[in-house]
N, C-alpha and C positions, 0 to 999 in steps of 0.2 A: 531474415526478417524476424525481428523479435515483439512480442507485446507489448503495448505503450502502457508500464505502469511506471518506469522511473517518475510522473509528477505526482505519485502515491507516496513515494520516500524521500523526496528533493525537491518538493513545492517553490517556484520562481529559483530553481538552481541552487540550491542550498540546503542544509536537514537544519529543521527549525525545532527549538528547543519545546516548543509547546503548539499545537493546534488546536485551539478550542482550549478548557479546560485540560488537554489530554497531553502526561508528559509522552514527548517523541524518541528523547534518546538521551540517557542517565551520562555516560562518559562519552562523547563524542563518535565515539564506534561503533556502539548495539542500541537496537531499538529496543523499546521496553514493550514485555508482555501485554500492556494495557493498548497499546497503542497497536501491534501486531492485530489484536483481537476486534479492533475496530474496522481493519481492513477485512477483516472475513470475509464478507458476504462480495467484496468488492473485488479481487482478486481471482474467485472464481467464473464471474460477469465476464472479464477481461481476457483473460484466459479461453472464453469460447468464444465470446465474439473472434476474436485473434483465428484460432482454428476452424470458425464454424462449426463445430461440432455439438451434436444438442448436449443440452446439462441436465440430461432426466428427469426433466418437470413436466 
């Protein structure tokens, strides 16, 4: 069992060239920095809900 973040990278099945104001992914293959940086906070949410484990707050 793995953590439900693929709809963080692949929104409705697909990587979309823009989300909001924000680019997704420059050539087709890599996400752009800008857009990584936006997941921050969101990523590691997912990540303990998934394990249950606390996040030190």
């Amino acid at each position: 069992m793995r953590p439900r973040t693929l709809g963080l990278f692949l929104p409705r099945g697909q990587l979309p060239g823009l989300i909001g104001n924000v680019l997704v992914c420059r050539d087709g293959k890599h996400l752009t920095r800008t857009y990584l940086k936006t997941l921050t906070p969101v990523v590691p949410r997912a990540f303990f809900a998934f394990t249950g484990w606390e996040d030190g707050k």
